[in-house]
C-alpha positions in Angstrom: -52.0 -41.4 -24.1 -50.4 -41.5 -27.2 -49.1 -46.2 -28.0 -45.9 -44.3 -27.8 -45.9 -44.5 -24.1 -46.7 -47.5 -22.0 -48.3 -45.8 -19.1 -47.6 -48.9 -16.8 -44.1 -49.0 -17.6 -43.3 -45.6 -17.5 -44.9 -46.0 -13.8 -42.9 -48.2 -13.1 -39.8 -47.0 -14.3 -41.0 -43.4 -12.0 -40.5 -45.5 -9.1 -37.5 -46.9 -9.6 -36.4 -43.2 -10.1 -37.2 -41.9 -7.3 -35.6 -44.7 -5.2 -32.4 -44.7 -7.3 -31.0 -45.6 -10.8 -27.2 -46.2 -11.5 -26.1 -44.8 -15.1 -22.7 -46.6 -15.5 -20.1 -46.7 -18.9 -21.0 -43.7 -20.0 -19.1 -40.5 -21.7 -20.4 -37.0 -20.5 -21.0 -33.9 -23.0 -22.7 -31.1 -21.5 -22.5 -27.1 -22.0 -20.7 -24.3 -22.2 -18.4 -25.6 -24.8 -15.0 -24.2 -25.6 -14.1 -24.2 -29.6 -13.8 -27.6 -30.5 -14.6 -29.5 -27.8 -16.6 -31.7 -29.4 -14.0 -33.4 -31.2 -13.0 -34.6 -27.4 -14.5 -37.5 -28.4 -13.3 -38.1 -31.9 -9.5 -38.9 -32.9 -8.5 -36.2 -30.4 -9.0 -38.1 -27.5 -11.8 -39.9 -24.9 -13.7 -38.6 -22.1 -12.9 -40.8 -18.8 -15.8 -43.7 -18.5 -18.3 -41.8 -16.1 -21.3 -42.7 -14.3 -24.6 -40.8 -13.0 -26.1 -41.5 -10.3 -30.3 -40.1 -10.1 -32.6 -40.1 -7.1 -35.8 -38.5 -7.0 -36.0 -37.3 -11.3 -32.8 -35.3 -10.3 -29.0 -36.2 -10.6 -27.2 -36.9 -7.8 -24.0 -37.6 -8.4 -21.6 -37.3 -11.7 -18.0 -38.4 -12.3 -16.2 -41.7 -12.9 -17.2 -44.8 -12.8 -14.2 -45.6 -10.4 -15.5 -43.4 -8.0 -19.0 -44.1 -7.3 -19.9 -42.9 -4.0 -20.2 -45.6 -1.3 -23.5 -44.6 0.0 -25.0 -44.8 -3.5 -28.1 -47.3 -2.9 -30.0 -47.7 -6.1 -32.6 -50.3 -7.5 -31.0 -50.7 -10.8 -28.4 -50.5 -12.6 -28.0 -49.2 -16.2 -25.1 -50.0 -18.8 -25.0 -47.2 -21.7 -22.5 -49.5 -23.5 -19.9 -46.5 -23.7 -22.0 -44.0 -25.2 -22.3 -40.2 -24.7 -24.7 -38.7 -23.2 -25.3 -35.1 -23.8 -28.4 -33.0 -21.9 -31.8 -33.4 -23.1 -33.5 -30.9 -25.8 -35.2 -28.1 -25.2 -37.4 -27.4 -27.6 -38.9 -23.5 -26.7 -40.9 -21.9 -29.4 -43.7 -24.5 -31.0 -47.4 -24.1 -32.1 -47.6 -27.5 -31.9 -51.4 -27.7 -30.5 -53.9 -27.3 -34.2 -56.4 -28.8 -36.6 -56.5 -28.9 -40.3 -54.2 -28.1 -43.0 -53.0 -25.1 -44.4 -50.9 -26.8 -47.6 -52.9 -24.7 -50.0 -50.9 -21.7 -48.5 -47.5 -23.2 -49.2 -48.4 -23.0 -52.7 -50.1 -19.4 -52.1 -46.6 -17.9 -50.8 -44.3 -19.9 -53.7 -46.9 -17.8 -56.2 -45.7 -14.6 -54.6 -47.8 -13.3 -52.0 -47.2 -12.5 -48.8 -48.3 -13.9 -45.4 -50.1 -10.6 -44.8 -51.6 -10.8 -47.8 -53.0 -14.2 -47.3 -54.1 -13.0 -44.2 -56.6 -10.4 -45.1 -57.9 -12.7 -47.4 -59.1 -15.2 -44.2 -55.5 -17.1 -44.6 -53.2 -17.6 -42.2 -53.7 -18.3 -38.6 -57.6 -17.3 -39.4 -58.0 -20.7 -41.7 -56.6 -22.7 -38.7 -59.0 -20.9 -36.0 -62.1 -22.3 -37.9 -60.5 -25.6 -37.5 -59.9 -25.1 -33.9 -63.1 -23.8 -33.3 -64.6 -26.8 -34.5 -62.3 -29.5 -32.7 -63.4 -31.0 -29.4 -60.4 -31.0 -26.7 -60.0 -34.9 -27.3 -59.7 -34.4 -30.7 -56.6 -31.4 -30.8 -54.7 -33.4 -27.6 -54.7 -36.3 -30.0 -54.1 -35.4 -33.0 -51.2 -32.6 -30.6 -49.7 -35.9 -29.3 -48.5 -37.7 -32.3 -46.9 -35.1 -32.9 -44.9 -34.7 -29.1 -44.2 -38.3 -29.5 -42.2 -37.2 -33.2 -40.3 -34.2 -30.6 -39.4 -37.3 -28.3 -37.8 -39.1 -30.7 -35.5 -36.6 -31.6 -34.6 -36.4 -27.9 -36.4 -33.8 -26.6 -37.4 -34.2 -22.9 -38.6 -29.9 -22.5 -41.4 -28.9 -25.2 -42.8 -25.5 -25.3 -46.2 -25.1 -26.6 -48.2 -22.3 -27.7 -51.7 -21.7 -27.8 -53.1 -18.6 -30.4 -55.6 -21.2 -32.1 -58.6 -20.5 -31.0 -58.6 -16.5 -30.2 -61.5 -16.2 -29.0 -61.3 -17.0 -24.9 -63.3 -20.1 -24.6 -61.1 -21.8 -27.5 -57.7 -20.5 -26.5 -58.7 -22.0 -22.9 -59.6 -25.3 -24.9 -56.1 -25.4 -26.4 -54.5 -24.8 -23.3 -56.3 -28.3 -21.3 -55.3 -30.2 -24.7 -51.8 -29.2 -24.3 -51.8 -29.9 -20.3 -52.7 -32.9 -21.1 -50.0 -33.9 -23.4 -47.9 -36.7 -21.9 -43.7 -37.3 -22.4 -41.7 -34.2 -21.8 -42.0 -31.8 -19.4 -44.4 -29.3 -20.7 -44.4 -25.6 -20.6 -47.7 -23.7 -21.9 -47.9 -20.5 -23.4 -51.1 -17.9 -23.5 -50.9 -16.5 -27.5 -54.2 -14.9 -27.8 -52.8 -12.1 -29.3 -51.7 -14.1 -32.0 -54.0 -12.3 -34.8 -57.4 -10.3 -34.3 -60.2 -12.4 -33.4 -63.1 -12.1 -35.8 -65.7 -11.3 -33.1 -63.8 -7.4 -32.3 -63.4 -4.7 -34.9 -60.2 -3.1 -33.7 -56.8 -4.7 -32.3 -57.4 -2.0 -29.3 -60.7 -3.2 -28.6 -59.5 -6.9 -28.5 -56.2 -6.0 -26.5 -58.4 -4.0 -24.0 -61.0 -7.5 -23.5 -57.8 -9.7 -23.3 -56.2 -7.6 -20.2 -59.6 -7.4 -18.8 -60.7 -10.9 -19.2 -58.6 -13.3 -20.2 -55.4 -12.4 -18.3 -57.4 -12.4 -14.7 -58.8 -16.2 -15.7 -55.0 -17.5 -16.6 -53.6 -16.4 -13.0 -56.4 -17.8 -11.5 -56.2 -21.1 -12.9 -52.5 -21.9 -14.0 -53.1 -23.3 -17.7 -50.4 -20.9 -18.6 -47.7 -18.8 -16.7 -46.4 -17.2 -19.7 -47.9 -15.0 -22.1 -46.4 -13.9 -26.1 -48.0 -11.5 -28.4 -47.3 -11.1 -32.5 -46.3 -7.5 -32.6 -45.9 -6.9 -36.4 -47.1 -4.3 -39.1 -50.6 -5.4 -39.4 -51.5 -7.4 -36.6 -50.6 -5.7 -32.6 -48.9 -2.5 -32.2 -45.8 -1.9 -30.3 -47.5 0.9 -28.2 -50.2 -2.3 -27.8 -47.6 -4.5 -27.3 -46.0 -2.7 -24.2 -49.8 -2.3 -22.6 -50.1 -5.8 -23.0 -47.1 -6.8 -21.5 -47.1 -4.3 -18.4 -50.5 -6.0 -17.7 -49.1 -9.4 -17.4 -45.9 -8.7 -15.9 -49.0 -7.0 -12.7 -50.4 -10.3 -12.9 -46.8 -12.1 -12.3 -47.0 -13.4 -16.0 -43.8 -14.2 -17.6 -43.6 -12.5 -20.9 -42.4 -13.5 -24.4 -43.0 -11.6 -27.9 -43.3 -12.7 -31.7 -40.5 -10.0 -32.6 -39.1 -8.0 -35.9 -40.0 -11.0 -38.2 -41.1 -9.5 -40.8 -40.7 -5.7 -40.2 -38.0 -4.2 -37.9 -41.1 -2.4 -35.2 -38.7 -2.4 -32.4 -40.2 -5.4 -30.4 -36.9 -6.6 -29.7 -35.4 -3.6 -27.9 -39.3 -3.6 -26.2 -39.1 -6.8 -24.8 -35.0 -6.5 -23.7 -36.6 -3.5 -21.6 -39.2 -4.9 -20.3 -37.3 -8.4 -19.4 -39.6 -10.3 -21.5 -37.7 -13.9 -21.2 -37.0 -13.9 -24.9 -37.9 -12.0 -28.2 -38.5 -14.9 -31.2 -37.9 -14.2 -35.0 -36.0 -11.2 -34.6 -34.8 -11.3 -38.1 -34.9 -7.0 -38.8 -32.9 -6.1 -35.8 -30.3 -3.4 -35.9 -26.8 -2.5 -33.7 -28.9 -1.1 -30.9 -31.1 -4.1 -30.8 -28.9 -6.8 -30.4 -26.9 -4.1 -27.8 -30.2 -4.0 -25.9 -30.7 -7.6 -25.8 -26.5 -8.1 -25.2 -27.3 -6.0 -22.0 -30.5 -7.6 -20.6 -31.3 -10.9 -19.2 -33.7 -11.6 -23.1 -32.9 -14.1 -25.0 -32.6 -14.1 -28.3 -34.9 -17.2 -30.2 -33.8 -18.0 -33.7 -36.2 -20.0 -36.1 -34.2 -20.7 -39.1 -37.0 -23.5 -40.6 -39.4 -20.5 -40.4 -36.9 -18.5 -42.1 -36.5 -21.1 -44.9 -40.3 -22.0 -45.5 -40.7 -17.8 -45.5 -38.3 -16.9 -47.9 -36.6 -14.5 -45.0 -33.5 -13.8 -44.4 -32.3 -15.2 -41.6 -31.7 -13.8 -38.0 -27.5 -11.9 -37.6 -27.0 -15.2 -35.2 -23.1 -14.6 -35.8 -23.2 -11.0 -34.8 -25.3 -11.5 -31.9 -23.5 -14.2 -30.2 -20.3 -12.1 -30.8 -21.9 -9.6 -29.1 -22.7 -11.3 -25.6 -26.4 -11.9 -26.7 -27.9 -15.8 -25.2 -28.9 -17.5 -28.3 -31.6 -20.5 -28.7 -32.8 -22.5 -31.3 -35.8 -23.7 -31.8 -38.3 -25.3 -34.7 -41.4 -23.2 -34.7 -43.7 -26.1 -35.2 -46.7 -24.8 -36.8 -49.4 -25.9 -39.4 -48.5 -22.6 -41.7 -45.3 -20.9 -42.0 -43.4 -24.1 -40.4 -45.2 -27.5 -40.9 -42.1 -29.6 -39.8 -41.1 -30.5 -36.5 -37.1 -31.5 -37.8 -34.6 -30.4 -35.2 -31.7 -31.6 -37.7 -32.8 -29.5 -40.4 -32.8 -26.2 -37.8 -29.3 -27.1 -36.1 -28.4 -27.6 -40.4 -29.6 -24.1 -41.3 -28.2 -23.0 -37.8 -24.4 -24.0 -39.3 -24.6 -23.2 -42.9 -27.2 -20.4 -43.2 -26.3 -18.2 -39.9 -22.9 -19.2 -39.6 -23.1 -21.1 -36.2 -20.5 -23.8 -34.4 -21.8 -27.3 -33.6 -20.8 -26.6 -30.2 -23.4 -23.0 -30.6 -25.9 -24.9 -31.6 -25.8 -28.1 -29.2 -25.6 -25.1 -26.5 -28.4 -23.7 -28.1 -30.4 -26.2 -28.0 -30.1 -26.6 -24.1 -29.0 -24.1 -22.2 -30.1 -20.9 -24.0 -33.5 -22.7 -24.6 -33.6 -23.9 -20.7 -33.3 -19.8 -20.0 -35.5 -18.9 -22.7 -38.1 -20.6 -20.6 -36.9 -19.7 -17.3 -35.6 -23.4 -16.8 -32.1 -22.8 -16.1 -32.0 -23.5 -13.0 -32.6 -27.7 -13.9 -32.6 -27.7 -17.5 -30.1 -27.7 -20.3 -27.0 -28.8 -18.4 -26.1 -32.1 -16.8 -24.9 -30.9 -13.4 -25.7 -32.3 -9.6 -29.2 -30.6 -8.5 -30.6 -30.4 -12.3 -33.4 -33.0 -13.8 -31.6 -36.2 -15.4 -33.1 -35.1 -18.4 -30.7 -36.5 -20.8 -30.2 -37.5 -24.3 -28.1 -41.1 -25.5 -26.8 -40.8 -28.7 -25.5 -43.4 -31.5 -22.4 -43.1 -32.6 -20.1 -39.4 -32.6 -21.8 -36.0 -31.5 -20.0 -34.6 -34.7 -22.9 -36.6 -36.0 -25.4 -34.4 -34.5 -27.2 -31.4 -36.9 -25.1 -32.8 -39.9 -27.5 -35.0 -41.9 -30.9 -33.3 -42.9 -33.8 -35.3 -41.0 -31.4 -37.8 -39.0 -30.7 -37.5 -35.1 -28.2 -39.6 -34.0 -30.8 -40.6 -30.8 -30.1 -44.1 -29.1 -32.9 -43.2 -26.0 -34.0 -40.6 -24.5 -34.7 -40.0 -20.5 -36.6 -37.6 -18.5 -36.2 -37.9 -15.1 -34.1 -41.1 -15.1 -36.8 -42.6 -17.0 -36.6 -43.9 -20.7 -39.4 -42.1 -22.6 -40.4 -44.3 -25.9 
């Protein structure tokens, strides 16, 4: 447990939960947005004062604070001093789980040569391997929960992490206890074995073949990951592998996610859409049919801009897919290589000026379409009776938000009813 937390307190603060907190002098923000609602709090006008009422993690009443139901029993009361309060952050696409450093390659890639490159070469995800091979579990959950605290901060009460570390089964099962034990958010584990070829096969087939075999069996059996993601890209899994891959998990009841079109267009994108993978990541080389594939399905679309930006890549046709019906989410990518930073701001930034996207886009973003991009939006993403009073305070105007490079406007954070930090 990271000094972050106090593990009495947050107790504590649990049990008050359960039996009932008050939110009172509040003002509400939460998704869909219309185009320019967020200025409803700015010269425009002022949201009515508004109270929440949470029992049991989950809220149980919203509206004003005049008409707080009578047979509200709570143990405390809380004054947000007028604030707004917007949902929580979902943070859905992080690798956030390592060891060592990969800054050499940063310099490797601004000399000119490509990821693939620096790949074959032992680079890449293969450099970080060594280093995960040779961690203990105490050691990665550790060193991993600094580095959750840092998502916390920024008001993020969902966190997505990835596995794809340790390739090999025994270490990829390692990575996955070091991030179940990861304390703040709620987290959601993903299986990425197929995140490169492990050095111990000679062929991608022989190592998709041991992974169905194997590996998939032992996650179903014991629940360190319900979801599973593959890197389908020139070089590393096939699309033909891709599908096998996914058709085996989707036997096992294995939610499926893919690594899609980053660098190549291989038609991931349009693979995953028809196989209702719950979201394609990357895709940067779509085309029309793509993003009309995805428009129609249930997929949603995850957009990495910081990746983009430390790649040199373009960046993703966010405008024309959200003008085209497809669920967009935002996320940072978190990753010791291709995206050492964990700075929401700087992806909501890039979100706005790079791929042309409304505050109120990326604030929905952010929540809901990263709540569905991890099956979560049934309680995630929205601040609506039923759903987790996973919530986010903020300091001053949420024009503020995703407007100055490495600031969130954060005031506290709660999960559950419960301050985190």
């Amino acid at each position: 447990m990271s000094e972050f937390f106090d593990g009495q307190a947050v107790n504590s603060a649990f049990e008050c939960a359960m039996a009932g907190v008050l939110f009172r002098n509040l003002r509400h923000l939460t998704p869909p947005f219309g185009p320019g609602d967020i200025d409803l709090f700015g010269e425009r006008g002022r949201s009515p004062i508004e109270a929440i009422w949470v029992e049991k993690g989950q809220i149980r009443w919203i509206g004003p604070d005049r008409k707080i139901p009578k047979e509200c029993r709570v143990l405390r009361e809380i004054s947000l001093e007028g604030r707004t309060v917007l949902p929580g952050f979902v943070e859905c696409h992080t690798h956030t789980v390592f060891a060592g450093s990969r800054s050499q390659e940063f310099s490797w890639r601004l000399a000119g040569q490509p990821y693939t490159e620096i790949y074959k070469k032992g680079g890449g995800i293969l450099s970080t391997v060594r280093a995960v091979r040779a961690a203990s579990l105490g050691q990665l959950a550790a060193s991993a929960q600094k580095s959750v605290d840092g998502f916390v901060r920024q008001g993020v009460t969902t966190l997505e992490i990835k596995s794809g570390y340790g390739l090999d089964e025994k270490s990829e099962l390692k990575l996955l206890k070091a991030i179940q034990s990861l304390a703040g958010p709620e987290i959601v584990s993903t299986y990425l074995g197929l995140h490169g070829l492990a050095p111990e096969f000679s062929t991608t087939d022989e190592y998709v073949d041991h992974v169905i075999a194997s590996t998939l069996p032992k996650l179903k059996k014991t629940g360190l990951a319900k979801r599973c993601d593959i890197y389908i890209e020139k070089g590393f899994f096939s699309l033909e592998q891709g599908e096998r891959f996914l058709r085996a998990c989707h036997a096992l009841d294995l939610a499926v996610v893919i690594h899609a079109d980053q660098i190549h267009r291989t038609g991931a994108t349009s693979l995953g859409a028809r196989l209702s993978a719950m979201s394609c990541d990357h895709v940067i080389h779509v085309n029309d049919e793509d993003i009309r594939c995805l428009a129609a399905s249930s997929t949603v679309a995850v957009l990495l801009p910081m990746a983009d930006l430390y790649m040199k890549c373009a960046y993703p046709p966010a405008r024309k897919m959200l003008d085209a019906g497809v669920r967009v989410a935002l996320a940072t990518d978190f990753n010791p290589g291709t995206c050492p930073s964990q700075d929401l701001s700087l992806v909501g930034l890039l979100a706005r000026l790079e791929m042309k996207m409304t505050l109120e886009e990326v604030i929905e973003a952010y929540t809901m379409g990263a709540a569905h991009a991890l099956g979560l939006e049934a309680r995630k993403g929205q601040l609506k009776v039923g759903f987790d009073a996973d919530f986010v305070v903020l300091e001053g105007n949420p024009s503020e938000l995703f407007y100055s490079a490495g600031r969130m406007p954060v005031y506290r954070v709660y999960r559950g009813g419960v301050q985190l930090g």
